[in-house]
C-alpha positions as CSV (number, residue, x, y, z in Angstrom):
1,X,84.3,-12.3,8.7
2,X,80.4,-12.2,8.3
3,X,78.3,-10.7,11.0
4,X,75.7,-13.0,12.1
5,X,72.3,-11.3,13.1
6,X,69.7,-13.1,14.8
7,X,65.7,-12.4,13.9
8,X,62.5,-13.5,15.7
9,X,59.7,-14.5,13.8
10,X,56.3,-16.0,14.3
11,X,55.7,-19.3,12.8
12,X,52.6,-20.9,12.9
13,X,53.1,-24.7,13.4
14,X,50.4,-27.3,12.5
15,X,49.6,-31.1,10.9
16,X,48.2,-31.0,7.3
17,X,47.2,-34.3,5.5
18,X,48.3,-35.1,1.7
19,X,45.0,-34.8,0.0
20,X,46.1,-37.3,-2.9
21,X,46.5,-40.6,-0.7
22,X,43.3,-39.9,0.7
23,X,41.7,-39.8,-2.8
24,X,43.3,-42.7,-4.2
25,X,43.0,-44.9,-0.7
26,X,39.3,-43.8,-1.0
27,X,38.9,-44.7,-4.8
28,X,40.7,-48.2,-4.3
29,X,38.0,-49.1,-1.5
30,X,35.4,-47.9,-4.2
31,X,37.0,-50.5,-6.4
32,X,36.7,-53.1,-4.0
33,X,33.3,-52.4,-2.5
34,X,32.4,-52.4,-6.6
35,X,33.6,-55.7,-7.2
36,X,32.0,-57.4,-4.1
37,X,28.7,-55.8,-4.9
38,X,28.9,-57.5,-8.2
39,X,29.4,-61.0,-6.9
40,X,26.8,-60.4,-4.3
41,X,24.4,-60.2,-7.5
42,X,23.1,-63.7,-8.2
43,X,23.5,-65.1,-11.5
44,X,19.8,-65.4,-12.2
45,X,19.3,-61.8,-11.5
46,X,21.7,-60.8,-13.9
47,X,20.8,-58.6,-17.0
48,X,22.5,-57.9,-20.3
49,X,23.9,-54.4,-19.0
50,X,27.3,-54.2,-18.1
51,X,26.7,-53.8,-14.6
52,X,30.3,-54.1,-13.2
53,X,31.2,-51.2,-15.1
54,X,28.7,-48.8,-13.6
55,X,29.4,-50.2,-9.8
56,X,33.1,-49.3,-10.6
57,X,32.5,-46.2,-11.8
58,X,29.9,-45.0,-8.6
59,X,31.9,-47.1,-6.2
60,X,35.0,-45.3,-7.5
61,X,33.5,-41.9,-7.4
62,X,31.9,-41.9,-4.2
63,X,35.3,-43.6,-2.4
64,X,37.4,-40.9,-3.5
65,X,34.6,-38.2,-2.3
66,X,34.6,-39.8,0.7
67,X,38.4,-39.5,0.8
68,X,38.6,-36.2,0.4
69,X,35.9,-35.4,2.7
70,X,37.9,-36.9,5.4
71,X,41.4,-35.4,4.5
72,X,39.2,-31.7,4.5
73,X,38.2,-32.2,8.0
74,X,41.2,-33.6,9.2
75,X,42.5,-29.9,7.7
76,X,40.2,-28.3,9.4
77,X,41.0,-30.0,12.9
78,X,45.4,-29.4,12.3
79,X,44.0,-26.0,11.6
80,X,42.3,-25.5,14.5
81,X,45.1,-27.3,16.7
82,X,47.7,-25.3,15.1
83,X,50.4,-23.5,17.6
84,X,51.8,-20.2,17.3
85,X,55.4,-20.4,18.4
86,X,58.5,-17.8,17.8
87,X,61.6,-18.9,15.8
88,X,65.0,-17.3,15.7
89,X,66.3,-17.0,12.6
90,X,70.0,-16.6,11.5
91,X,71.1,-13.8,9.4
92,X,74.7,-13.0,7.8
């Protein structure tokens, strides 16, 4: 039979946030914010240049900056609320 040895350890414990939902949640509300701008534009104001596509792609850009923004200081706060604790470990 095995002996079974037990082993203390620090662990440090803390909340970290998935940084690719916060860039695509941000990107999809660039998306959205891009295609309201465009039918805030009035007809009459409208040019030949394909507008739409250059809202998306600033709209898109600047969501998903945004996102991650926001996921990095939520990092920064589960870091700075993270708890040192001891954990037994077993061995054998």
């Amino acid at each position: 039979m095995a002996k079974t040895t037990l082993k203390t350890e620090q662990v440090t414990i803390r909340r970290s946030p998935k940084f690719l939902p916060f860039l695509l949640t941000g990107g999809i509300l660039g998306l959205v914010v891009a295609f309201l701008l465009n039918a805030s534009i009035a007809p009459e104001a409208r040019s030949a240049a394909p507008i739409l596509g250059y809202l998306v792609a600033f709209s898109v850009a600047i969501g998903a900056g945004l996102g991650v923004t926001a996921a990095v200081i939520l990092d920064r706060i589960g870091t700075a609320r993270s708890k040192t604790l001891e954990a037994t470990k077993l061995e054998g």
